[in-house]
C-alpha positions as CSV (number, residue, x, y, z in Angstrom):
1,X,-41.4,-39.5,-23.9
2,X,-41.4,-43.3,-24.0
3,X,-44.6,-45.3,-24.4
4,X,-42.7,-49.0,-25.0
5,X,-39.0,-50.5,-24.5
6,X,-38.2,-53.0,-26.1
7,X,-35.7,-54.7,-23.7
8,X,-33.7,-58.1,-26.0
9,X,-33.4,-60.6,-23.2
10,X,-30.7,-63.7,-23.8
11,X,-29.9,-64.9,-20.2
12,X,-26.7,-63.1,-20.2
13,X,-25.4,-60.6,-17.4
14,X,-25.7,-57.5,-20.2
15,X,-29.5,-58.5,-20.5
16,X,-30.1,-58.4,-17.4
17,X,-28.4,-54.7,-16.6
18,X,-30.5,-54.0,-19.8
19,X,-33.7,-54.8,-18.0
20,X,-32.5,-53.5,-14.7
21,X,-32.2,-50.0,-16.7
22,X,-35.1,-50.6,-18.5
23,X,-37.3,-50.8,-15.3
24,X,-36.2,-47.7,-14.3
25,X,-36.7,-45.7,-17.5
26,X,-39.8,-47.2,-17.7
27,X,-40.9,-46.1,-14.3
28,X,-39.5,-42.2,-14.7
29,X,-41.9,-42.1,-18.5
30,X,-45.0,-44.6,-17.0
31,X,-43.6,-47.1,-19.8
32,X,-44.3,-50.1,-21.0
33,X,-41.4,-52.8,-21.9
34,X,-41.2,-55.5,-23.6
35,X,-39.0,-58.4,-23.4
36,X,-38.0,-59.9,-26.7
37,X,-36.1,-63.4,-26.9
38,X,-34.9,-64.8,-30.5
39,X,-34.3,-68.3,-31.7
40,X,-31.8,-68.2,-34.3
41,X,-33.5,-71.1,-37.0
42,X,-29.7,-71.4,-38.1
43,X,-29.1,-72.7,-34.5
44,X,-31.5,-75.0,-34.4
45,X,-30.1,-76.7,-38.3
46,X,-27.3,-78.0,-36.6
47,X,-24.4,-76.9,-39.5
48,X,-21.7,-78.2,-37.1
49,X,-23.1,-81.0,-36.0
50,X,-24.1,-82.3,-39.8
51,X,-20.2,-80.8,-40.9
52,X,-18.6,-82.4,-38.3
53,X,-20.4,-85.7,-38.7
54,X,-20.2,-86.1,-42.1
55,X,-16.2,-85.4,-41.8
56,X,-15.7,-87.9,-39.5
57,X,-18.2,-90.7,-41.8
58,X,-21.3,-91.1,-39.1
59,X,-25.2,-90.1,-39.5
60,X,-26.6,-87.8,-37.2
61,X,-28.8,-88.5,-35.0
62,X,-32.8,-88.1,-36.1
63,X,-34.6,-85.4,-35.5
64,X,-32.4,-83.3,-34.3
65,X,-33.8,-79.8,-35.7
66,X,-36.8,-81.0,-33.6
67,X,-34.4,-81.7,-30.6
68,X,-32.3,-78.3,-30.7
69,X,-35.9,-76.5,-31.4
70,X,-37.3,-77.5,-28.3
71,X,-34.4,-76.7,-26.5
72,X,-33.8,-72.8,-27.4
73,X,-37.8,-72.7,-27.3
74,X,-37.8,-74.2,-23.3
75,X,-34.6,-71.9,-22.8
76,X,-36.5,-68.7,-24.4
77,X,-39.2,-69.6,-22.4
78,X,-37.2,-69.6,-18.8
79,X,-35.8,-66.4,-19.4
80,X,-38.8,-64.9,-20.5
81,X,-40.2,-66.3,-17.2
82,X,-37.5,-64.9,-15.2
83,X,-38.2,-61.4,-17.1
84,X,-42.1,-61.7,-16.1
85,X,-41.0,-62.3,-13.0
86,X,-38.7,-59.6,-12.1
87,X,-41.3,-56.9,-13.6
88,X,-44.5,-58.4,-11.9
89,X,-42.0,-57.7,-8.5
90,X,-41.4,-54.3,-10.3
91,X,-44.9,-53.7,-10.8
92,X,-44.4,-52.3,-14.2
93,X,-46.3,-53.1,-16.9
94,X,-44.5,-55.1,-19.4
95,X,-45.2,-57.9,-22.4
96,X,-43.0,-60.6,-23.8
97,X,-42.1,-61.8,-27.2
98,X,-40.8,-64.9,-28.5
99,X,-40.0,-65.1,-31.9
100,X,-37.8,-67.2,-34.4
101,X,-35.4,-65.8,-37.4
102,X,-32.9,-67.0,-39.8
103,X,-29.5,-65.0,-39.2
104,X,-28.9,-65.1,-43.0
105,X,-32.0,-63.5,-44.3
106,X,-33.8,-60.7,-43.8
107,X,-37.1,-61.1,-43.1
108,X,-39.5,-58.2,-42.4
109,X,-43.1,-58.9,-40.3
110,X,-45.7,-56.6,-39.4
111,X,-47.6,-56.4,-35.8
112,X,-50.4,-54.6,-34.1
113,X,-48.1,-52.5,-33.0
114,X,-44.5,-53.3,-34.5
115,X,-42.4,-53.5,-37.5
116,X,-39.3,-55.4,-37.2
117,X,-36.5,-56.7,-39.1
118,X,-33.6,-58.9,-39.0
119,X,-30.6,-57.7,-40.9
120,X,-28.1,-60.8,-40.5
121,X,-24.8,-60.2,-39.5
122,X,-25.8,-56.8,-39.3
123,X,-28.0,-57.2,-36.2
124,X,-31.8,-57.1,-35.6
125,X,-33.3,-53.5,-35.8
126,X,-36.9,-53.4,-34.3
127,X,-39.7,-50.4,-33.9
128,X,-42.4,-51.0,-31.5
């Protein structure tokens, strides 16, 4: 019935009973899943931080797209390890994505093997 899972992984305890389900369904059908882990680009801009220091009359400091980049990237990254971890302990066969959007656009990508698209507000809808 299922061939892959797609299973969004954020760190949080709802992710985490999202993979512990997804294990199992993926054992009953012989599935693959997939762990998926999205850096919102908006994030990473800094709005708040530019907003807030522009209202209160100081620069902010350089490079801090860079800065906030390589955080949510090294953050994506743990979980993502984490998510390895637990299936390689499963012993179910499993991939991992990371990928980077902007929460105000929609922007559609093809794969190999997926389509996926990021409505905004709306949420992220993905076929694999």
């Amino acid at each position: 019935m299922f061939k892959n899972i797609l299973i969004p992984q954020d760190g949080s305890k709802h992710s985490r009973a999202a993979l512990t389900y997804g294990i199992w369904l993926a054992k009953k059908f012989d599935a693959k899943i997939i762990g998926l882990y999205v850096v919102d680009v908006v994030a990473m801009e800094g709005p708040f931080l530019h907003d807030l220091s522009g209202s209160l009359g100081f620069e902010p400091f350089l490079n801090f797209s860079t800065k906030m980049r390589e955080i949510l990237e090294n953050k994506g990254q743990g979980i993502l390890k984490e998510f390895a971890e637990i299936c390689e302990r499963e012993k179910i066969i499993y991939d991992s994505i990371q990928d980077f959007w902007d929460s105000y656009k929609c922007n559609m990508r093809e794969g190999k093997n997926s389509r996926y698209c990021n409505n905004g507000p709306q949420g992220y809808q993905y076929t694999v």
